[in-house]
N, C-alpha and C positions, 0 to 999 in steps of 0.2 A: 456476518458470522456464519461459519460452514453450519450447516443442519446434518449432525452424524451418522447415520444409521449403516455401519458397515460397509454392507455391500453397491453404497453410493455415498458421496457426497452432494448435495441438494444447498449448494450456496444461495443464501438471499444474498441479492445484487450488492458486492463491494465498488462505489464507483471510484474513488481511490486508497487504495490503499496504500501507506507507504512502504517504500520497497526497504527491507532490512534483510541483509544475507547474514541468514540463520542456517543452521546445520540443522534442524530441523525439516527443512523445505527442499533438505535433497534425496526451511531450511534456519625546576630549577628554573624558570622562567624570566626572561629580566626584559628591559622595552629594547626594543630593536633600535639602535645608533642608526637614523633615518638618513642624514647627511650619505650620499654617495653610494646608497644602497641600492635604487631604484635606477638604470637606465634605460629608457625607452628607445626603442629604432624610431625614425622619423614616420609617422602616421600620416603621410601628406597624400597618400595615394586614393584618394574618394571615387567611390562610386556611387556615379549620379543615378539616383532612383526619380529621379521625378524635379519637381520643383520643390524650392525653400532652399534654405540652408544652413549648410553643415554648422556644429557648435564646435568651438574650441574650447576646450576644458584642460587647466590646470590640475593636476595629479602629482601628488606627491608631497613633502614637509616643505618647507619653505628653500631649505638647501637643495630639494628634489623638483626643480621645478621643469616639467618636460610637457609638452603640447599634445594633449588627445584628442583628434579629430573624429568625430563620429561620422557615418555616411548620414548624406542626406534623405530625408524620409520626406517624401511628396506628402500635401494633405490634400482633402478633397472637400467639396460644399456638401457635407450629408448632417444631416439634421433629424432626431428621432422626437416624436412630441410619445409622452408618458402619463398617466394621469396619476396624480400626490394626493393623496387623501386630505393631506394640509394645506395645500398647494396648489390642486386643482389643474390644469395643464402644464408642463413641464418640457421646454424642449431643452434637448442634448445633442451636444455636436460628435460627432464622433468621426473627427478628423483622419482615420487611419481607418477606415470600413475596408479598403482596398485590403489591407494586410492578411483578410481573410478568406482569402483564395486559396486553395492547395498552393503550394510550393511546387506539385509536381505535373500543375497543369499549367500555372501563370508565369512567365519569364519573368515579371517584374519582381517576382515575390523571391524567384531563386536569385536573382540578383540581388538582391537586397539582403539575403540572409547570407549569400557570397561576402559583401561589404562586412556586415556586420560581424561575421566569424573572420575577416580575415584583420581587424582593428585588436578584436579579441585576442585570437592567434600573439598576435604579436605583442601584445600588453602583457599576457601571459607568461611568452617565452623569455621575458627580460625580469621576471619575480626569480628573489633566492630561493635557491632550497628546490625547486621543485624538481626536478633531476633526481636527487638523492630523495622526494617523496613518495617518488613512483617505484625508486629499485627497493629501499625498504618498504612498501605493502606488496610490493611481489615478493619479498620472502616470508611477511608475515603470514600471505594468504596462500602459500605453499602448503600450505595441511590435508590432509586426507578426511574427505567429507561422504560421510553416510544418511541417508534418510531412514525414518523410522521405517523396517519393513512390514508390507501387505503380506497376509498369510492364506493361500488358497490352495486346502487339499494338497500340504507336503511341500509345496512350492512357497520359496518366500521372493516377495520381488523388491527391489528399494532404489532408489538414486544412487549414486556413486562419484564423483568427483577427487581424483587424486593430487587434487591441489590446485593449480593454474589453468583447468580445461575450460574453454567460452563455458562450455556446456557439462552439465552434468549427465552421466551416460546413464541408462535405464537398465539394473541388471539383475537376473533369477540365480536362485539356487536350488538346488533340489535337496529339501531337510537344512534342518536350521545351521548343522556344522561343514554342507556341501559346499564345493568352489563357485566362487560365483562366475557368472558368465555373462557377458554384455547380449544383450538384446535391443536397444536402441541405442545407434550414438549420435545423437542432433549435431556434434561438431563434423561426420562426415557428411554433412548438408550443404554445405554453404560456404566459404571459401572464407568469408569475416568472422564467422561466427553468430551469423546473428538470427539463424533459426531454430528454434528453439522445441522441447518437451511445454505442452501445455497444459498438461495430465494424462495421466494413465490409469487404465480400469480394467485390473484383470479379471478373466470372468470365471464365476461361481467353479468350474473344474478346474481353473487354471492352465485350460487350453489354448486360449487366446490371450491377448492382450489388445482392448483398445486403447490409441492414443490418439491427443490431439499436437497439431503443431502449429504455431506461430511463427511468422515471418516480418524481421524487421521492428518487432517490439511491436504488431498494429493486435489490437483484442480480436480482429477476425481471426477462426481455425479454423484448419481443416482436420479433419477425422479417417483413419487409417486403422488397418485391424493387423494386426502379428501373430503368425502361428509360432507358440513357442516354443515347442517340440524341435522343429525345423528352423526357425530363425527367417522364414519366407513371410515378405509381405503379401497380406491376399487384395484382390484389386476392387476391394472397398476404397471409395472417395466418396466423403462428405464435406461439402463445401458450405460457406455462410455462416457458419455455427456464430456466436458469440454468447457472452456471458451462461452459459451451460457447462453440465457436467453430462457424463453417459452411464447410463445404467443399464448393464445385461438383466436380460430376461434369466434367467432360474434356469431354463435348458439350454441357455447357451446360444441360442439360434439369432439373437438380432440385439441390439440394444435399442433404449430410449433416450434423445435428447431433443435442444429446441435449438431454432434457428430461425433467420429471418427472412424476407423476402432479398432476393438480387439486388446489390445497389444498381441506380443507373450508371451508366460509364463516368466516370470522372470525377465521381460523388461518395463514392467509398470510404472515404477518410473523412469524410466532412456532414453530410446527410442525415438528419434525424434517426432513431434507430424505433423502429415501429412494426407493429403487426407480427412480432415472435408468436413462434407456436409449436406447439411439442409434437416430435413424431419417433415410430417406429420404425429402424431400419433393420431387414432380415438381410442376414449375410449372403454374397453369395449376389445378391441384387444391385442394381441401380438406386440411384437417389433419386429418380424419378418416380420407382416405386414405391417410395416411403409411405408409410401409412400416417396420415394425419390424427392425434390423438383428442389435442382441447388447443380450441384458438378462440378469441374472440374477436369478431372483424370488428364489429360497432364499438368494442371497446380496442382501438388498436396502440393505443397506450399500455395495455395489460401486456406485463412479464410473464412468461413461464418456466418451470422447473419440473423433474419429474424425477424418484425416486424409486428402485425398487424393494419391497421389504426382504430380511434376511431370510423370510421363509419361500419368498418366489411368489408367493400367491396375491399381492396387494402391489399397489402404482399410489405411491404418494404423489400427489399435485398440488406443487404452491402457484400461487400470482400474488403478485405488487404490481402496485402501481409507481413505486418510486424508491427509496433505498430503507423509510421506513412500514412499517405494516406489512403481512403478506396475508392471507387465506389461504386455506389447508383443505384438500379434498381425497376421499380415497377412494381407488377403483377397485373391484373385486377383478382381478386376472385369469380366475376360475371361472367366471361365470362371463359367456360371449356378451350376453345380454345386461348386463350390469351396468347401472350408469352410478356414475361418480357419487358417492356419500359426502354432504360438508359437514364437517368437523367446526373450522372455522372460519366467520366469513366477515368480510369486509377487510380493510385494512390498515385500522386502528392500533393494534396486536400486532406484536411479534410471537410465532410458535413456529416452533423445532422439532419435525418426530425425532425420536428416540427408538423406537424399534416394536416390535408386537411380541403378544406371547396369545399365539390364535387370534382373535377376535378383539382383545384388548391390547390397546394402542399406548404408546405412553408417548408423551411430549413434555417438552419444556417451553413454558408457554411468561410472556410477562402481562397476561389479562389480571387484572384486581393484586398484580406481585408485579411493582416495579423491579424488583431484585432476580425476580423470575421464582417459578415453582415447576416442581412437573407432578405433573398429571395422566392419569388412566382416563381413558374411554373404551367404553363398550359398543362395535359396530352399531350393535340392534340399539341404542341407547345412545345414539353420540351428541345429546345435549347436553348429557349430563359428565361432571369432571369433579372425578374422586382426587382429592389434593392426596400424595404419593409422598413428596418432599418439601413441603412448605415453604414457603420465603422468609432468608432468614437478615440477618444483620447487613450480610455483604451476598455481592451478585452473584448468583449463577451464572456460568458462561456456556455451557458446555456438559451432556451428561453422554454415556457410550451405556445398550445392552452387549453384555460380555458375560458369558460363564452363566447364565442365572443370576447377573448380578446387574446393579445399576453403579457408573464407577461415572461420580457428579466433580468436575470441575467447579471451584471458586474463586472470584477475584477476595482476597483479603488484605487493605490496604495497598493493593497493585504488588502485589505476590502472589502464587500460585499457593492454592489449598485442595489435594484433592482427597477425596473419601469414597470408599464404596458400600454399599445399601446392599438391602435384598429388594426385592421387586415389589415388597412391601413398603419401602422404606427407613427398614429401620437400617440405625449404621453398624458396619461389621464393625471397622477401621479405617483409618486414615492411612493414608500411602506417606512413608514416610523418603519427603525428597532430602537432595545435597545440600539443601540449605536456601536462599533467601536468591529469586529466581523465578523463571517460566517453562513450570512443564506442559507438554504439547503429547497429540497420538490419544493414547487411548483406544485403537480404535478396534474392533474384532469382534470375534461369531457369539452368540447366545448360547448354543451349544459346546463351546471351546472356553476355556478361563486363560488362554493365553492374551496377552497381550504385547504390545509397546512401546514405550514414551520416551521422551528426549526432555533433556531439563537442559538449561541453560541460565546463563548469567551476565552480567555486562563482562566481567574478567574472565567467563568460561563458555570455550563454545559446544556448542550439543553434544551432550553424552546421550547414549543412547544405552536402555535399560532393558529386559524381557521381564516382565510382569507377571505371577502367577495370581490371578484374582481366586481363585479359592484360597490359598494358603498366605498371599502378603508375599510372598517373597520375590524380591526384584535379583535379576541379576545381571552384570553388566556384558554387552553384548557388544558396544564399540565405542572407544574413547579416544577422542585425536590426539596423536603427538602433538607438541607445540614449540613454539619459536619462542615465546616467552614465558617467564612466571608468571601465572593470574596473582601470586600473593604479592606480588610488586605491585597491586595494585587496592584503592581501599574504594570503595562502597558506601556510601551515608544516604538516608532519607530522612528531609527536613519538610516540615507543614509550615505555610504561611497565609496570612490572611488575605483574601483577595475581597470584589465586589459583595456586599451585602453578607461580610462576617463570615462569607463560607470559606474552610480549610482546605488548601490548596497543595496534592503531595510533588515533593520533589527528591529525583535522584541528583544526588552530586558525585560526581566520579572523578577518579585523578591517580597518577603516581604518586606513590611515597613519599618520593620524596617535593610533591609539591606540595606548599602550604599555605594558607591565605595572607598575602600579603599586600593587599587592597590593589594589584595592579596585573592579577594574573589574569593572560588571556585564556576566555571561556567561550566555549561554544554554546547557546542555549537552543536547544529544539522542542519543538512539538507541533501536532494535530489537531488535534483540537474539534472536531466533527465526525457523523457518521456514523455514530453510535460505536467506533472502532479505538479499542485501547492503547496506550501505548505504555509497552512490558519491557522491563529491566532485562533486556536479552542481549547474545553478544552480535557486537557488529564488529569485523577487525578494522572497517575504516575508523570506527569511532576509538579503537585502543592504539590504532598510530597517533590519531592527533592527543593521544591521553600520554604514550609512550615519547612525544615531542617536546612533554610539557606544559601542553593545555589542559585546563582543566574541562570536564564534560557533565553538562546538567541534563536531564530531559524533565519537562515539566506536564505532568498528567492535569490538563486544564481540563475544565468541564467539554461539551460537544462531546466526548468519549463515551467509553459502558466502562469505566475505571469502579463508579458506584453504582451502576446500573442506570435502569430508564430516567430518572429523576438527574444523574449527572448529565445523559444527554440531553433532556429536555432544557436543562439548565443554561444548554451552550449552540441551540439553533433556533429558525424562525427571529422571532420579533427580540432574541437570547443571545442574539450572536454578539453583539458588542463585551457579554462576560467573557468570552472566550480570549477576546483580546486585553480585556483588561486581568483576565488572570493570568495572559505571557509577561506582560509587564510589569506587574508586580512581583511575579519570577526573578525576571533582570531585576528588580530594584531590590528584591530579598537578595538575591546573591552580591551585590553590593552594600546592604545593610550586615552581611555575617563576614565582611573584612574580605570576601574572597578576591572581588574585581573591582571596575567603573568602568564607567560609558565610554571611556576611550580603549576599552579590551576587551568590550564584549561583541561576538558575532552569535548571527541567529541564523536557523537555519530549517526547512520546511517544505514537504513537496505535497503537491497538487491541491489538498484542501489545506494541508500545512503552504504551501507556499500563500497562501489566499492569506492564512495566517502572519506570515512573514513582511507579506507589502502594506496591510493594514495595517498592522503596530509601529514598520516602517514611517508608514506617513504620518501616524497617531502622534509619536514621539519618536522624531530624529535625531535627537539630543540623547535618547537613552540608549544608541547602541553606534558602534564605528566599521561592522559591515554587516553584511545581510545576503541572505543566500535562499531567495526563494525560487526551486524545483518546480517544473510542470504547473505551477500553478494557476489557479484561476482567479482571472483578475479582471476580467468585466462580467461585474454582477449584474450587467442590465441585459444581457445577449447570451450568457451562459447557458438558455434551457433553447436554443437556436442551431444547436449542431450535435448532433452521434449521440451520445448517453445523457447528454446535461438534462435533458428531460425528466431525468429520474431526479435528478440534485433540489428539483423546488420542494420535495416533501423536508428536506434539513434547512435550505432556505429560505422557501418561500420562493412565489414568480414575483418578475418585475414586472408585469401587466397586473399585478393585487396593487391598489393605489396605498392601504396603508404597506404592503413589504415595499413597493418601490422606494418608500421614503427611507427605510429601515436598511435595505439595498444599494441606495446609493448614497447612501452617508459613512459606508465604509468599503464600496468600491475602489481598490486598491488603483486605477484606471483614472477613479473619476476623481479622487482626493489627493494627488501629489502637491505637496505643500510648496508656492513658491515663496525664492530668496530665502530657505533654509538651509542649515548643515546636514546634508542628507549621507543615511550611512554609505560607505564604499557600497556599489552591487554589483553582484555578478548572478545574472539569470540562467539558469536551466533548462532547456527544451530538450526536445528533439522532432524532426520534421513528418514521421511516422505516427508520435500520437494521435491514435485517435478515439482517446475517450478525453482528456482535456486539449483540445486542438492549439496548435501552438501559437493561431492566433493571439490566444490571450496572451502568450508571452511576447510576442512581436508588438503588441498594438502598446503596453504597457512601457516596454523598453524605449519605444520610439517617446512616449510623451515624459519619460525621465530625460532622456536626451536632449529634449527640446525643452524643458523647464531649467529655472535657474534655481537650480538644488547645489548648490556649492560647489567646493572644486575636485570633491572625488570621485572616482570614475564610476560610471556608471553603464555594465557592458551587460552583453549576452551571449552564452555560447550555448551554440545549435550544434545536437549530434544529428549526424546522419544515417538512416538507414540502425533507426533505433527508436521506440515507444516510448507509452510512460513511464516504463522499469520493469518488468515484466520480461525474464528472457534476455536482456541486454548480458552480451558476451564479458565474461571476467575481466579480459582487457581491457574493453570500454569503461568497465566502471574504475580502474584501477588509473586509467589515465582521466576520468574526470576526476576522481578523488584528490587526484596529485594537484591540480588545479585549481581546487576548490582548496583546497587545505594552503597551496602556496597562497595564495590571494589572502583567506581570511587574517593566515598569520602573520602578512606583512602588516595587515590594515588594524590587527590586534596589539600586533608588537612582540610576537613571539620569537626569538632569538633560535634562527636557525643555522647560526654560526656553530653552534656546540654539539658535540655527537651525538645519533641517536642513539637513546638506550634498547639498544640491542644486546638482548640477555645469551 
């Protein structure tokens, strides 16, 4: 969750997030007549990887009956011994070690993801419909997309995207009703589109602009400075960055962010990520000059972050050690000689500064408030924490100083609730939104009451608002045209019971004119970890597959902050198996309300959601007919062995703990493929560039589907190239996985994509 404070964002480590395109961020059904639907080109073409061999897999209804050859996936003699707290030593074979090589250093590995995309390819290109699913979301996703603007001294700057550009272009205006003008366009980067804006931080005059770029979807950046007067880059390069934000200094002369040491040659995508440390870069200099601010060598596991306050004079400093807990330190900026104040330490707690007014600090902290509270401290006094806002029924997510005012975000029942305070606490009003949704922004000066926010909804995408926080009044600042009606479309939230009596919320979504008729095909998604929510927001891939006649669930399971600390604790560590059985109960609620069954339902999940996907996959194959897990992570015994997973054991635990290993590999989505069952259709997600879930884990997982007898539906994987974990991936790219991903699910659902789109 970003940590606010204006004139920086100070993110605690998201290690996946799922990628949803929000506009914020810039963001009749009947079974499908199977007989002679499906025809494959002959699969006969293998590429030998190694020794073993290829599976011949039957695909298709019984009238559909066509021969899928998988390539062959070599195994090797590797053997890991574990120690089981029940169990006591424990070896594991882990027949497919080889598969976690870069692709871009090992021939074997780019050969074998050649095979494997080219079996894909082709299974793909012989599905109905999917033709006509890629040219209807290209006009869906034809709209004119704005981000909430950043406001600095007269200058407003925001995203811009005029519908189908890879990239959203970075652009200023001078005064709120001035022409805007492009100042960064990441699509004249790169000839595919695939490098990208990785933030922007205009500084305190609005003279500069820093930004970061990503290349190829990989979490490295690099860091670049923009005169904005001129439009000239100046020959600042900062390299290595990852997981940082940058914060100018108050005169404007340098910013602060963190970075790591140089990977070795060949190890950049793959390499543990260790020894971050925050520094000072003055413009104008080299990055050899940077000034080193707080590291810790002996602890080279510790993250860091750094913030500047709205007033210049303070350097907020977080560290974690892993995605939950951080500690909080402040440096006086005034003073050469000053060393760091803690506020909070250890990293038990999560807390959020909020902003200062002098010497008093406010945060949002969830110490003794699972729901969260914020809180005042006084430098001269920072033991002490005057509760401001108290923790109330539902979470805190989120508070902005703005105006003299505090303007607190809520989750209430996984809707957006916002209200503003005085610095006291007490409340003025409530910001009164469009209705039942996620408002986003907030973000702006202590001295200023401007603000603004983007609301959004599953049938609407971001409106964007300007906020007067003294007076309440919003007003509308940019609303996209649309290719559809949102009222074509209806909205319901249903509670059902999951593990141990706890109330479980769910979206269901859909056309009009679709109605439960025990056989409609439904997608069901969710996350399900990280302490990370998931909001009734719009996504237009999700309103094509709603606009095709599927229906669309999302299910907010515990592992989230949907309820606050107490829902996350609820769904990791030694908790993770609720997580799964509150997806499943999901599927089975939406078959107990007449909507579907297990022969129409697909699921679907990326990076800690796809971990989500292959579990419940193997848990129960019987309760779904295809499955669609994303990036995800699927050997829980080797996951804290490469780039970020380090950070992942504080949600799940290490597999070197003998009681988590037991805990660990008992839902191992790697280690638990069920033989001689009806396993659903799959179709996996990678890409060969991640590298905060490395695509090993989708490689190794795919290979032992293939090579188990999981029935006779296919069971495939497609590798993007020269693309991450979602992050920055060009419009086109995702537009042509989408078409893929939706043909597939909807053959293997029964979605009839003989009948026209509803195209409004």
């Amino acid at each position: 969750m970003p940590l606010p404070v204006d004139n920086f964002t100070l993110p605690a480590y998201v290690p996946h997030q799922t990628v949803i395109i929000q506009e914020r961020n810039m963001k009749r059904a009947t079974l499908l007549p199977l007989a002679g639907m499906l025809v494959l080109a002959a699969c006969g073409d293998q590429v030998a990887t190694g020794d073993g061999d290829a599976r011949e897999v039957v695909v298709g209804a019984a009238h559909t009956q066509e021969r899928l050859n998988y390539p062959t996936t070599r195994t090797v003699e590797q053997i890991d011994t574990y120690q089981s707290a029940s169990r006591g030593e424990v070896e594991v074979a882990d027949p497919y070690r080889w598969l976690e090589e870069d692709v871009r250093v090992s021939p074997e590995v780019a050969a074998w993801v050649t095979a494997q995309n080219a079996v894909t390819n082709r299974y793909l290109e012989n599905l109905p419909g999917r033709p006509m699913i890629a040219e209807r979301l290209r006009e869906l996703w034809n709209y004119e997309r704005l981000s909430t603007p950043a406001a600095r001294e007269g200058r407003y700057f925001y995203g811009y995207n005029d519908g189908l550009q890879d990239q959203s272009v970075y652009m200023v205006r001078d005064g709120l009703d001035g022409e805007g003008r492009a100042l960064i366009d990441p699509n004249e980067l790169s000839d595919d589109g695939t490098v990208a804006l990785a933030g922007t931080w205009p500084s305190p005059d609005g003279r500069y602009v820093a930004y970061m770029l990503q290349d190829g979807g990989s979490d490295w950046r690099i860091a670049q400075v923009i005169d904005v007067e001129t439009g000239e880059a100046l020959e600042d390069r900062i390299e290595w960055i990852k997981f940082s934000n940058l914060s100018w200094a108050k005169d404007g002369s340098g910013f602060f962010y963190s970075r790591y040491p140089q990977p070795e040659a060949g190890e950049e995508f793959t390499s543990l990520n260790l020894n971050q440390a925050i520094y000072f870069h003055a413009l104008g200099t080299d990055q050899s000059e940077d000034r080193q601010i707080m590291a810790d060598p002996e602890n080279p596991e510790v993250s860091w972050r750094a913030g500047v306050s709205d007033d210049g004079d303070y350097l907020f400093i977080a560290s974690s050690a892993g995605t939950d807990g951080n500690a909080i330190h402040i440096l006086d900026l005034t003073d050469e000689d000053a060393e760091p104040v803690a506020i909070f330490e250890g990293f038990a707690n999560n807390h959020s500064p909020i902003g200062n007014d002098g010497e008093t600090f406010f945060f949002l902290t969830d110490l003794d408030a699972p729901n969260q509270r914020v809180v005042a401290v006084d430098l001269s006094d920072p033991s002490t924490l005057t509760d401001i806002i108290p923790a109330g029924e539902f979470p805190i997510t989120s508070a902005s100083h703005i105006g003299g005012h505090l303007v607190v975000q809520s989750f209430e029942d996984v809707r957006s609730v916002v209200r503003v305070h005085t610095l006291e606490g007490d409340e003025v009003r409530e910001v009164e939104l469009p209705g039942l949704g996620v408002a986003s922004g907030f973000n702006g000066r202590p001295d200023s009451p401007e603000t603004f926010y983007s609301f959004t909804s599953f049938n609407r995408p971001g409106t964007i608002y300007r906020y007067d926080v003294e007076t309440g009044e919003s007003t509308l600042f940019h609303e996209a045209p649309l290719t559809f009606d949102p009222d074509d479309y209806e909205v319901s939230q249903v509670f059902y019971e999951s593990t141990g009596g706890v109330q479980v919320p769910m979206y269901i979504v859909h056309h009009r004119d679709v109605t439960p008729n025990g056989q409609q095909p439904t997608l069901l998604f969710g996350y399900g970890g990280f302490n990370i929510p998931m909001t009734p927001a719009f996504d237009v891939r999700r309103l094509q597959w709603m606009e095709m006649g599927g229906v669309f669930a999302l299910a907010n399971i515990r592992g989230g902050s949907e309820y606050g600390r107490d829902w996350h604790d609820g769904g990791r560590l030694a908790n993770k198996q609720n997580v799964y059985d509150d997806f499943i109960n999901a599927a089975e609620h939406l078959v107990e309300l007449g909507w579907t069954s297990p022969a129409n339902i697909a699921i679907e999940g990326r990076s800690n959601g796809g971990l989500l996907v292959g579990a419940v996959a193997n848990q129960r194959p019987d309760l779904f007919a295809a499955a669609l897990p994303g990036v995800g992570v699927m050997d829980m015994l080797r996951f804290n062995q490469f780039t970020a997973g380090r950070f992942w054991v504080s949600d799940y635990g290490s597999p070197q703990d003998p009681d988590m290993f037991d805990v660990l590999y008992a839902y191992s989505p790697l280690h638990t493929i069920p033989q001689g069952e009806g396993y659903p259709a799959t179709l996996v997600t990678t890409a060969d560039t991640d590298d905060r879930v490395v695509p090993s884990h989708s490689f190794k997982y795919i290979a032992a589907l293939q090579a188990t007898d999981t029935g006779n539906a296919p069971t495939l994987i497609r590798i993007e190239t020269r693309a991450g974990h979602g992050a920055g991936t060009p419009v086109s790219m995702l537009i042509q996985e989408t078409a893929d991903k939706w043909a597939f699910i909807a053959f293997h659902t029964g979605l009839d994509l003989s009948q026209p789109q509803r195209a409004e």
